[in-house]
C-alpha positions in Angstrom: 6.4 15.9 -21.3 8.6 18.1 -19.5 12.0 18.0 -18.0 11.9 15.4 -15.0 15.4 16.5 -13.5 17.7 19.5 -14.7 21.9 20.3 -14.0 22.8 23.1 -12.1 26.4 24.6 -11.1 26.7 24.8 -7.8 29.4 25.7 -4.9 30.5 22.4 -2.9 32.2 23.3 0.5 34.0 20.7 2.9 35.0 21.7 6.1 39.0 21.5 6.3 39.4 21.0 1.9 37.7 23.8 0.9 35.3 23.8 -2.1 34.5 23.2 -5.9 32.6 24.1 -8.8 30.4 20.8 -10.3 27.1 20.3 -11.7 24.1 19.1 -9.6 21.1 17.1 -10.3 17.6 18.3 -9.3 14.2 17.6 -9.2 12.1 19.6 -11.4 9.2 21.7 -9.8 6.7 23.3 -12.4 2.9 24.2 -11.9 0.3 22.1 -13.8 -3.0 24.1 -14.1 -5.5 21.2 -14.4 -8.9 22.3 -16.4 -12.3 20.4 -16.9 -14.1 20.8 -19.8 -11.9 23.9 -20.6 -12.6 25.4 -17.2 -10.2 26.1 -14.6 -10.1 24.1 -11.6 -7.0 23.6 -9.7 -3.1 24.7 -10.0 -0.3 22.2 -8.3 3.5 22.4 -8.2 4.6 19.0 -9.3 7.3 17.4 -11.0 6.5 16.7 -14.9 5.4 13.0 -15.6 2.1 10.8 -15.7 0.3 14.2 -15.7 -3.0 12.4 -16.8 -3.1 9.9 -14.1 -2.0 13.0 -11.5 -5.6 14.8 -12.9 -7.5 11.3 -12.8 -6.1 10.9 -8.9 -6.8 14.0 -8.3 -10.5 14.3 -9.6 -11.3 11.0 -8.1 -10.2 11.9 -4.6 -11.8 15.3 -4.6 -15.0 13.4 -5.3 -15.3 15.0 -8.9 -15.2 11.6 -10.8 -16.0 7.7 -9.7 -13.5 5.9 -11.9 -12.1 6.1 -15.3 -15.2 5.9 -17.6 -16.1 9.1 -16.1 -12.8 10.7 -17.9 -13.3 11.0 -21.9 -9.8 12.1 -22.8 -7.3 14.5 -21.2 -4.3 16.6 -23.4 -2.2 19.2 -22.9 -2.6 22.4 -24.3 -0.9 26.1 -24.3 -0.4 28.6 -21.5 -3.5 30.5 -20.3 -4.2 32.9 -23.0 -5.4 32.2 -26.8 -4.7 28.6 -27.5 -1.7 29.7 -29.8 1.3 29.8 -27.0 3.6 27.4 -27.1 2.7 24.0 -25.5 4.8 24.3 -21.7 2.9 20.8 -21.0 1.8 23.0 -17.9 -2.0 22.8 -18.5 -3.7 19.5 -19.1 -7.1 19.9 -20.0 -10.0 16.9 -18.8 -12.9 16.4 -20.7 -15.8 14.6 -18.6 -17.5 12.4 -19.9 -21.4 13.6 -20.2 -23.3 12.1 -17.2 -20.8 13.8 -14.9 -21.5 17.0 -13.3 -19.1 19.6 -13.9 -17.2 21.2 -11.0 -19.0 24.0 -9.4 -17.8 27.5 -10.2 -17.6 28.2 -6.5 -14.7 25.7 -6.6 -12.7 27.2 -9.2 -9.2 28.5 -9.1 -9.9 27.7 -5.8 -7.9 24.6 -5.4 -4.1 25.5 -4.9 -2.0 23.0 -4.2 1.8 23.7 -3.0 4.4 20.7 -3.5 4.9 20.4 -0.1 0.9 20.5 1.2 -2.7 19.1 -0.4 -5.7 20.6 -0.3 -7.5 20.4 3.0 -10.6 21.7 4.8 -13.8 21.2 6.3 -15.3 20.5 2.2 -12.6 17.9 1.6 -13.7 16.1 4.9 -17.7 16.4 4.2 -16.5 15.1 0.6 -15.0 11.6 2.0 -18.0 11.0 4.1 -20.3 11.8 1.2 -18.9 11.0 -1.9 -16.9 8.1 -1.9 -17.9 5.5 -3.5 -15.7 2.7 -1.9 -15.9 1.4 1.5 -12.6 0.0 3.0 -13.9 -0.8 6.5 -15.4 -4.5 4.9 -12.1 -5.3 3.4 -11.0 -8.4 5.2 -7.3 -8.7 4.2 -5.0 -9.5 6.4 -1.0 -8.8 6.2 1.9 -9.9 8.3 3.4 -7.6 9.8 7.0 -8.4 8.4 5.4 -7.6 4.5 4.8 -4.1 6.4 7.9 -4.0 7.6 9.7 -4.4 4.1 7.6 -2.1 2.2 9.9 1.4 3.1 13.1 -0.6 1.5 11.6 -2.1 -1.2 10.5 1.3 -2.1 13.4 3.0 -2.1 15.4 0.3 -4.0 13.3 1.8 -7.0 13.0 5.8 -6.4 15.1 5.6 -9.6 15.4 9.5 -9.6 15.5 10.1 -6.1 19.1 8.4 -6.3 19.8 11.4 -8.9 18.3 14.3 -7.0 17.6 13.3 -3.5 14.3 15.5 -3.5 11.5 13.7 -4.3 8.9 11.9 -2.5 7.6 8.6 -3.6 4.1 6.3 -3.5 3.6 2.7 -4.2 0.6 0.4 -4.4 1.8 -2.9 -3.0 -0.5 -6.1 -3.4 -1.3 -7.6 0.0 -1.0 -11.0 -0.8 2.0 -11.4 -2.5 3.9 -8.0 -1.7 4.5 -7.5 -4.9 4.9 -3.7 -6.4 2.4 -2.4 -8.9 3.1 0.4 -9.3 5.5 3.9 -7.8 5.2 7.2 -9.0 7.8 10.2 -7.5 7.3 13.9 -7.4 7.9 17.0 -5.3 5.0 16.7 -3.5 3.5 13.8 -1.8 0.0 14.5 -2.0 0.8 14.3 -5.6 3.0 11.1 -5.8 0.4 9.5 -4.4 -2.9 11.3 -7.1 -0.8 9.8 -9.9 -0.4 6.0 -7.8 -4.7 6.7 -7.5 -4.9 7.6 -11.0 -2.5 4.6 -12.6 -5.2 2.1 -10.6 -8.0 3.9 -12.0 -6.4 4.1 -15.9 -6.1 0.3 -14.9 -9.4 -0.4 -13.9 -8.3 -1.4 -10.5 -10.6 0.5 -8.5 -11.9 0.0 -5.8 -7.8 -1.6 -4.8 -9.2 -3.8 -2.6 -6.2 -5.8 -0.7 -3.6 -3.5 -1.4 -1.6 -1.4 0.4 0.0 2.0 -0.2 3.3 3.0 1.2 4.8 6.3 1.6 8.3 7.6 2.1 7.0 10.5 4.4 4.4 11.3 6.9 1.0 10.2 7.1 -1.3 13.5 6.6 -5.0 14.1 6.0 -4.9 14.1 2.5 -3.5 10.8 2.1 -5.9 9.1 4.3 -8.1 10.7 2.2 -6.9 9.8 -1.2 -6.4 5.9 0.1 -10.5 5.8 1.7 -11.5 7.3 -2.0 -10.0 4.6 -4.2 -10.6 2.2 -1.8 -7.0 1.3 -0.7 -7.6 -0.2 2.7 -3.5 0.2 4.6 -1.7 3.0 4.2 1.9 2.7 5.4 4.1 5.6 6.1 8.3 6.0 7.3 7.0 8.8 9.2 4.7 9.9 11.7 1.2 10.9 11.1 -1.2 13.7 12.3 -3.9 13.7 14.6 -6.5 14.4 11.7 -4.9 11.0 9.7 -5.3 8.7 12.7 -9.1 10.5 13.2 -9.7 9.9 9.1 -8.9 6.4 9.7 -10.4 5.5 12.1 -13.7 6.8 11.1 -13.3 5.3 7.6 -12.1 1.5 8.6 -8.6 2.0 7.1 -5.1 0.8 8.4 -2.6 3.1 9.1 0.8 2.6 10.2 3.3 4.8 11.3 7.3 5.2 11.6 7.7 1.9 10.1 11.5 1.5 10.2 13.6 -1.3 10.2 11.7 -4.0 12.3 9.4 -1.3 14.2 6.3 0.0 13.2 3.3 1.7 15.3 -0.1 0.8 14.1 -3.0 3.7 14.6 -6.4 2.2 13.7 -7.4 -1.0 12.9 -4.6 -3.4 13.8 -7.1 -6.4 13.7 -5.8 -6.7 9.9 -2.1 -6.7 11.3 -1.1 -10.8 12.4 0.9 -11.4 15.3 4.3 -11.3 14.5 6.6 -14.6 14.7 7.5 -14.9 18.5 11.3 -13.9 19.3 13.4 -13.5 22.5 14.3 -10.5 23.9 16.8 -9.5 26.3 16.1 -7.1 29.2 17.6 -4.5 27.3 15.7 -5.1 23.8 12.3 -5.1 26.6 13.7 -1.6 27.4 14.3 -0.6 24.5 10.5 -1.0 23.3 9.2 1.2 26.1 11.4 4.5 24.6 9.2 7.2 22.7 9.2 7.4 19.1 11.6 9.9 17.5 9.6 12.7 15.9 11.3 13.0 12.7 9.7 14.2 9.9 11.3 12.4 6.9 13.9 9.9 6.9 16.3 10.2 3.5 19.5 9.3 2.6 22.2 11.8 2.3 22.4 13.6 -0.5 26.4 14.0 -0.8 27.6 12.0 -4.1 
């Protein structure tokens, strides 16, 4: 497995003390090429690390596989080229298991995904409709909406190397019932963070995760409706707002989506019949005011970097 975080030198300037030399922590960023059967199918920037359960999400929300006994065995291999080059751990080959149709040609070296964006488009919407093979619009969980609430801090209390580089994004799958965490994966991108949470549930024969629910540390986009309708993850909780396309996604597909849930706030886009009525409190004039003011439109919400 590859490097997770690397040291750079780096210039540190403070207004009125002037500036140092010191090493720096980062995130690594480094393309995986992901194969089936030998055969090219999609390139992603990600950081290093649970690389077969990033190619089992990843499958399994593109509608290429159903669960885990569709996946025979997955290893890395060398660069592109003969298979002589020194094993990068960049290319992770899939074998399928036989009853499972390879991935059309049409699709291949087609997929590119960038850390920052998933792969989206008018086949990936056609392919959730379609393809899916779990429903979450019958799940009948229901969740306080204080569990919500807590998920974003409980969350970051274990982005173990977040707190060393301040760069990644993170995903967890949280059981309903008892909030408890069960898994969080962390990468440079969060389509990706959350493939390798989708593939841990499948490696654990926890699909469909029925009464679960998935919390992000960013924004709630297309593709991560999408990945929580196709392993059957019924709430998907984000810090940060999410697009018109999300909130559209869900609601089509039954799922519960919250948004900018910060602190004791959170905005809840499509079925909030699963959300209970939180415990009754006073509230000042003010505080009633205070409820009425527009969301802030912030994009991610991270602590400061500055050690």
């Amino acid at each position: 497995m590859g490097r997770i975080t690397s040291s750079r030198p780096i210039t540190r300037i403070r207004l009125g003390y002037g500036s140092t030399r010191r090493p720096d922590t980062l995130a690594v960023e480094e393309p995986l090429e992901i194969r089936a059967n030998g055969r090219p199918v999609a390139v992603t920037m990600r950081t290093p690390g649970h690389d077969v359960e990033l190619a089992t999400g990843f499958f399994l929300s593109e509608g290429i596989i159903q669960g885990p006994r569709d996946v025979v065995q997955a290893i890395h291999c060398g660069g592109p080229g003969t298979g002589g080059e020194l094993n990068t751990y960049n290319v992770l080959d899939v074998t399928l298991a036989p009853h499972v149709p390879p991935p059309s040609r049409s699709t291949e070296r087609n997929f590119y995904t960038t850390s920052s964006c998933g792969v989206c488009g008018k086949a990936s919407i056609d392919a959730v409709r379609t393809v899916s093979a779990f429903g979450v619009a019958d799940d009948e969980l229901r969740i306080a909406p204080e569990l919500i609430a807590s998920l974003p801090d409980t969350l970051r209390e274990h982005q173990d190397v977040f707190d060393k580089t301040g760069g990644l994004h993170a995903a967890g799958l949280f059981d309903a019932a008892s909030g408890e965490l069960l898994v969080l994966r962390e990468d440079v991108g969060r389509h990706n963070a959350v493939d390798k949470v989708v593939g841990w549930a499948a490696q654990n024969d926890r699909l469909p995760a029925r009464g679960t629910i998935l919390q992000v540390s960013g924004r709630a986009s297309f593709e991560l409706v999408q990945k929580a309708v196709m392993a059957g993850i019924p709430v998907l909780s984000a810090v940060s707002a999410p697009s018109s396309l999300a909130v559209e996604l869900a609601v089509e597909s039954g799922l519960t989506l919250a948004g900018f849930v910060r602190g004791p706030r959170l905005n809840v886009y499509s079925r909030p019949d699963r959300v209970l009525e939180p415990a009754a409190e006073e509230h000042s004039a003010g505080a009633a005011e205070a409820e009425t003011e527009t969301e802030p439109r912030v994009e991610e919400s991270r602590p400061a970097a500055v050690r």
